[in-house]
C-alpha positions in Angstrom: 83.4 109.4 84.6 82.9 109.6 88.4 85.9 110.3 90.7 86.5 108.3 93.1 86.3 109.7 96.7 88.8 108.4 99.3 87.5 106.1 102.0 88.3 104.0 104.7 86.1 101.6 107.2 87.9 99.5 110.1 86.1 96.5 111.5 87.1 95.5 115.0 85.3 92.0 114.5 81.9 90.4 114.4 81.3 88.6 117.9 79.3 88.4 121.1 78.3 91.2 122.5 81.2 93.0 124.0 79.0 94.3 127.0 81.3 96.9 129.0 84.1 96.5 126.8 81.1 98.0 124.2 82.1 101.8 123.5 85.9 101.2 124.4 86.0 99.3 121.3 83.7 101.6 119.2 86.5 104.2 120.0 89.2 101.7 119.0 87.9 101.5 115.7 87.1 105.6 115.1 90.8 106.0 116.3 92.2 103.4 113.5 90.1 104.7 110.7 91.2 108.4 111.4 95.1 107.1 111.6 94.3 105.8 108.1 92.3 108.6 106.7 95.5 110.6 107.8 97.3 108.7 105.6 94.9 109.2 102.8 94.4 112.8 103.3 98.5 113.3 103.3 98.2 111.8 99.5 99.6 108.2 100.8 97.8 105.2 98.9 95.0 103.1 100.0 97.6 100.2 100.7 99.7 102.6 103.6 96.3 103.4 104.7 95.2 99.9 105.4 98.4 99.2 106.9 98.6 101.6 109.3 94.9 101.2 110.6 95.2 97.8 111.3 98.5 98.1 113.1 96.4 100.2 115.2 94.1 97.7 115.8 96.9 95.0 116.6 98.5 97.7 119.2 94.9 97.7 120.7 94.8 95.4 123.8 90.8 95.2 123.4 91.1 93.6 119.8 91.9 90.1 119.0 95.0 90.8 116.8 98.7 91.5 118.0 98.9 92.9 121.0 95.4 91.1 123.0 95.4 87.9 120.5 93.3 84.9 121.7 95.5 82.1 123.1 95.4 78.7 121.7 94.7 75.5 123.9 98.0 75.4 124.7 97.8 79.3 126.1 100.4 80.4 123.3 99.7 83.5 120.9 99.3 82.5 117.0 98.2 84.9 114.3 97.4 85.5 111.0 97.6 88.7 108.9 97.2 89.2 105.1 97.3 92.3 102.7 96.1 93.0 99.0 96.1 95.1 96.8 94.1 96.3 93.7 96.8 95.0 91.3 96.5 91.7 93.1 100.0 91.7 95.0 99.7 90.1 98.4 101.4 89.3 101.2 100.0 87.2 104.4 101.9 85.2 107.4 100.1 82.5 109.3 101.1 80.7 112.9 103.5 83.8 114.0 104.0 84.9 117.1 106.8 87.2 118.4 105.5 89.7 116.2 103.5 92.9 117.4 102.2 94.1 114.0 101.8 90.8 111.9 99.9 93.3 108.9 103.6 94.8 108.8 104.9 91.6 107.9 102.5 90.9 105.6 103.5 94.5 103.8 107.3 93.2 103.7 106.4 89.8 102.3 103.9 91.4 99.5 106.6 94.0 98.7 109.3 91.5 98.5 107.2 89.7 95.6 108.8 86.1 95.8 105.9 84.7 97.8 102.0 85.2 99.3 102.0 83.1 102.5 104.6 82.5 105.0 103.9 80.6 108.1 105.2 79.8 111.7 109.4 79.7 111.8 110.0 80.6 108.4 107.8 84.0 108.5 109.6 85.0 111.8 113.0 84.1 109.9 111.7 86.0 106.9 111.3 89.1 109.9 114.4 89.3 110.9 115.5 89.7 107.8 113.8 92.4 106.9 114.4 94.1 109.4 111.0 93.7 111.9 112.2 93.1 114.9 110.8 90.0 116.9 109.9 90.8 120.5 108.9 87.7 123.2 105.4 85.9 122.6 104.5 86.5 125.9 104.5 90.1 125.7 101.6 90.2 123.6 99.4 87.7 126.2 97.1 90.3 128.2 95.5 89.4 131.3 92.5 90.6 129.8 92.8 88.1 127.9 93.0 85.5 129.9 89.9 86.6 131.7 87.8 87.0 128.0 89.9 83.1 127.4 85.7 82.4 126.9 84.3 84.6 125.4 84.0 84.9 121.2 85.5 87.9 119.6 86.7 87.8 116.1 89.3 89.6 113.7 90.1 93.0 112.8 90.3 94.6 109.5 90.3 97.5 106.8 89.5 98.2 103.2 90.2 101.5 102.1 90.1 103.6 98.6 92.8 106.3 98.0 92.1 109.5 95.5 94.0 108.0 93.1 90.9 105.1 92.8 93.4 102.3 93.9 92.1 100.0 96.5 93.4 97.9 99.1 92.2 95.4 101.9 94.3 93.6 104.9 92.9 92.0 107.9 94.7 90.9 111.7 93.5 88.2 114.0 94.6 86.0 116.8 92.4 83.4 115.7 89.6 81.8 117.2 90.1 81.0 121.3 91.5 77.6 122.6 92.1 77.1 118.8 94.4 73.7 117.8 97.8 75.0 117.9 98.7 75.1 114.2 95.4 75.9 113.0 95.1 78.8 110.1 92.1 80.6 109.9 90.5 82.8 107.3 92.5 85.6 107.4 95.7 85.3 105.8 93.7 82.7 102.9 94.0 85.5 99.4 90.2 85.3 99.0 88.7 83.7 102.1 89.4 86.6 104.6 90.9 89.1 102.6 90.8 89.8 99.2 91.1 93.8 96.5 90.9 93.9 92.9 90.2 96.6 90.5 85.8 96.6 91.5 86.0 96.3 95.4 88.3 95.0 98.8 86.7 93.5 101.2 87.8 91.8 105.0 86.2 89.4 106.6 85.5 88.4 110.4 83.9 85.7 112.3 83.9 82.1 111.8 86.7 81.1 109.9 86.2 77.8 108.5 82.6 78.6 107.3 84.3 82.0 105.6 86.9 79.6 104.1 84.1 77.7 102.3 82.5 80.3 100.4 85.8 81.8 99.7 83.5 85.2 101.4 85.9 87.9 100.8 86.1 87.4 97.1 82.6 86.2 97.1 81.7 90.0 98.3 83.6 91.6 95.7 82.6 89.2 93.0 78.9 90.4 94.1 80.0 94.0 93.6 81.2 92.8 90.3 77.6 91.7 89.0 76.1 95.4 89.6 75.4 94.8 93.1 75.8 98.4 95.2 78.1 97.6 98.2 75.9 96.8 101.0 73.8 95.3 99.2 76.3 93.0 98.2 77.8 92.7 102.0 74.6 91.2 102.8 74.1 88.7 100.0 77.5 87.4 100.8 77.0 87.0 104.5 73.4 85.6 104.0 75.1 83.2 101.1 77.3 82.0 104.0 74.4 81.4 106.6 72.4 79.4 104.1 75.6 77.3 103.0 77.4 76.8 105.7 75.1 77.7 108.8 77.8 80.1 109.8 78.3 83.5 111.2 80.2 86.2 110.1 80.8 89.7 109.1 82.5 91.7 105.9 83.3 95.6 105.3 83.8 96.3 101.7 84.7 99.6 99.5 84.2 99.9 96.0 86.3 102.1 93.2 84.2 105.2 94.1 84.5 105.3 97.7 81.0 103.9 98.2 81.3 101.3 101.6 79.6 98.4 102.3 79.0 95.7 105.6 76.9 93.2 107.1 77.3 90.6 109.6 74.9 87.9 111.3 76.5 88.2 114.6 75.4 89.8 117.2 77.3 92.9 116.9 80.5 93.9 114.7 82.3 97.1 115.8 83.1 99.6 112.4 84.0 102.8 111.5 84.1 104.6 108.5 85.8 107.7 106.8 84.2 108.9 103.4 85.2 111.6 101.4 86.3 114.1 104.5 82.6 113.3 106.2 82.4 112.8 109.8 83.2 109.5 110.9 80.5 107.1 111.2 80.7 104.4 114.7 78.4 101.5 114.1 77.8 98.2 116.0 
């Protein structure tokens, strides 16, 4: 049997072009994956190592997740968050705000094991008590942000494979821009915009209610499941989406090995990946 090799690849989500804002991101996503491949390398599992990428991601100003979310039409912060892992515990919060790292929420609510999704008040509620302390929503409102108010950019997420062979995926977003307030996305939907079993974990980016409809995170892995290598199977799931729904998205995926897969039909889609102690690779 083949051993697995440990791997991790960020996404920093599929989009517009980013123009000047181009290599800043690029760096935000090498500096993620390494944070997780630390984890991996310190013998931590795939599941810590997805968690603390994509709290990177959210602490990132440049990325639409925590800290730099898109604001709804009524200029307020809501976001989404979801983790899984290869045994199929999950936890995901949707409509939060007040809380800088929403994928650390999500870890509480998937380790608490009563629940999968927790929304709006009663995620914030479900914070406090464990402990995550709840800072004001304004403080995660950038200018930046309210001069990019226009302009598409999409989620951020990680997959990641640990030497053990477990695998894990969890994906961040502040949702699409001058959304309806109360609107949930892809992200935090087990199977939509996140989704790990025992083949593959994938995360999703881009346009939410077309990812919803093909259910494109479980889509991916189901691909990898048939026999399909992983980037082959990215693409057949994105291009399944384009002819279906006339959508556009984006999907980073990791198999049992360590063997990593993506594809978008956007215009660009920051990554980076880790694989087996390799150089990282930057890709857009």
């Amino acid at each position: 049997m083949v051993a697995p090799r440990p791997a991790i690849i960020v996404h920093g989500g599929a989009g517009r072009g980013s123009g000047e804002w181009r290599e800043a991101r690029l760096a935000g996503c090498l500096k993620a994956a390494a944070i997780g491949w630390t984890a991996l390398e310190s013998g931590r599992t795939a599941l810590d190592a997805v968690g603390e990428a994509v709290a990177a991601l959210e602490d990132d100003p440049l990325f639409n997740a925590g800290t730099g979310s898109s604001l709804n039409r009524a200029g307020e912060v809501e976001m989404d968050a979801a983790l899984m892992s290869d045994t199929l515990e999950a936890g995901a919060v949707a409509s939060v705000a007040g809380i800088r790292n929403p994928i650390r929420l999500a870890r509480k609510i998937l380790e608490d094991g009563r629940h999968v999704l927790l929304t709006g008040r009663g995620a914030c509620d479900f914070a406090r008590q464990a402990g995550i302390p709840l800072v004001p929503p304004e403080t995660l409102v950038t200018q930046a942000q309210h001069e990019r108010w226009k302009q598409d950019h999409g989620t951020v997420g990680c997959v990641a494979v640990d030497r053990e062979g477990h695998l894990a995926a969890g994906t961040s977003t502040g949702g699409t821009p001058r959304k309806l307030p109360g609107r949930v996305g892809d992200t935090p939907l087990i199977g939509c915009g996140t989704y790990g079993n025992g083949d593959g974990a994938a995360s999703c980016t881009g346009q939410g209610e077309a990812i919803i409809k093909v259910v494109l995170a479980k889509t991916s892995v189901d691909q990898l499941t048939s026999g399909l290598a992983p980037m082959e199977a990215a693409r057949q799931a994105v291009a399944l989406l384009a002819r279906r729904t006339g959508g556009q998205a984006g999907v980073i995926l990791v198999d049992r090995l360590g063997v990593v897969g993506y594809a978008h039909n956007t215009e660009e889609m920051p990554l980076c990946h880790i694989i087996g102690g390799e150089e990282p690779v930057t890709v857009f």
